[in-house]
N, C-alpha and C positions, 0 to 999 in steps of 0.2 A: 105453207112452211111445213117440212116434215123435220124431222128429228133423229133422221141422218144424213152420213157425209159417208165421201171416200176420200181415202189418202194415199198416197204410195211415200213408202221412202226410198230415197232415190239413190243410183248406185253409189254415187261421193259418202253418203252417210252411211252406205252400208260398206265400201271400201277402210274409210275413215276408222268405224267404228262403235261409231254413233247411235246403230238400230237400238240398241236395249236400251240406251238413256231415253230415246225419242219416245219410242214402247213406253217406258216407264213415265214420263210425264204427259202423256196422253192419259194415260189410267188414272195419275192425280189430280188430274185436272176433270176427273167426272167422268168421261167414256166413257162406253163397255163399248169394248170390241162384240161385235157379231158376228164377222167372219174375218179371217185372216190367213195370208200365205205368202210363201218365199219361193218369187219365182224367178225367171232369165228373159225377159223381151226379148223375141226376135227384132231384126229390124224391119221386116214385113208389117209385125204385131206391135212395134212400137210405130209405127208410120201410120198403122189402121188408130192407133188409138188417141195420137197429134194428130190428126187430117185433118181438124179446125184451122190448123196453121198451116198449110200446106204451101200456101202462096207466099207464102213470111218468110226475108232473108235466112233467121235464125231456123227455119224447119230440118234442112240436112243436119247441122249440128244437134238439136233437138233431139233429133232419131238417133244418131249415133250414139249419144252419150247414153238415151236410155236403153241402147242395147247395149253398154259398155260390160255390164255388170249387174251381178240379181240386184233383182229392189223386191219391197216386203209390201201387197196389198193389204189392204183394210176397209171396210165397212164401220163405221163408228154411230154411236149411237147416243145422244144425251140433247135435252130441249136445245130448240134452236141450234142444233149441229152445225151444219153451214158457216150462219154466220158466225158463232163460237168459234170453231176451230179456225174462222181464216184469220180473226182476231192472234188467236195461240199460236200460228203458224209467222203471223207479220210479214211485212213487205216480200214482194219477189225477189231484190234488190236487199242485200242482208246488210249493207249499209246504211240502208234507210231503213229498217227494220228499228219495233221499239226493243227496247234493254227486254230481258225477260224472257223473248220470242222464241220461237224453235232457229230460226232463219238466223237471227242474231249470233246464235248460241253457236248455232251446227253446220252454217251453211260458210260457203268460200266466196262466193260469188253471184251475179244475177242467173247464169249458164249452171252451174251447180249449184244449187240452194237447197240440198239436201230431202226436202219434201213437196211433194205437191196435195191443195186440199181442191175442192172441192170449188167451183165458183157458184152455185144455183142448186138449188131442190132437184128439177130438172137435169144439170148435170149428174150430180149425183147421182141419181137413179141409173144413167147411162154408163158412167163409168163404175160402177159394183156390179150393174150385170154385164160389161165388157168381161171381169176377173174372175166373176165367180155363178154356179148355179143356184138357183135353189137349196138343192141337198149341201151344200159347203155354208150355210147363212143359221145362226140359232134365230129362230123370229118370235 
């Protein structure tokens, strides 16, 4: 178990409006950001970064929406990261989502849910150095 995570918020919540709330209750909720940025997926870069799902009905869509619009990366940092934040985060599906949740709060849909965290230590690790170097990371 390490004790970080990655997150991205994703373009619905940065269309929306939503990044500084989502920002802001990651921070009170114990975080410290370690690295963080605002960037534009390609669809190329969004397709290398989904290629878990590649064979999944939903993957074209997938790809497309996260190349729709910037989303904000993150590296987050606080015990038990992971599972913490998918807790914070709640369901994929923001209907089943508990009260409280980011998802509940900010998301529209299963397809737009506003944020993506982290499922495994392991992923983790893979997706914060998908986004960022070394030199972009306080450690």
């Amino acid at each position: 178990m390490t004790n970080r995570t990655f997150t991205m918020i994703k373009p619905d919540a940065m269309k929306s409006g939503h990044a500084g709330l989502i920002l802001d209750r990651i921070i009170k909720e114990g975080y410290k950001i370690v690295a963080l940025k605002m960037t534009k997926l390609s669809a190329d870069k969004a397709g290398e970064f989904y290629a878990i799902h590649k064979e999944r009905p939903f993957y074209g869509e997938l790809v497309q929406f996260m190349s729709s619009g910037p989303i904000i990366a993150a590296i987050l940092e606080k015990k038990d990261a992971v599972t913490q934040f998918r807790t914070l985060i709640g369901a994929t599906d923001p209907a089943k989502a508990a009260e409280g949740t980011i998802r509940k709060l900010y998301a529209a849909n299963v397809g737009e849910n506003a944020v993506h965290g982290s499922d495994s230590d392991e992923n983790a690790k893979i997706e914060g150095d998908f986004f960022f170097s070394g030199l972009e990371r306080v450690l």
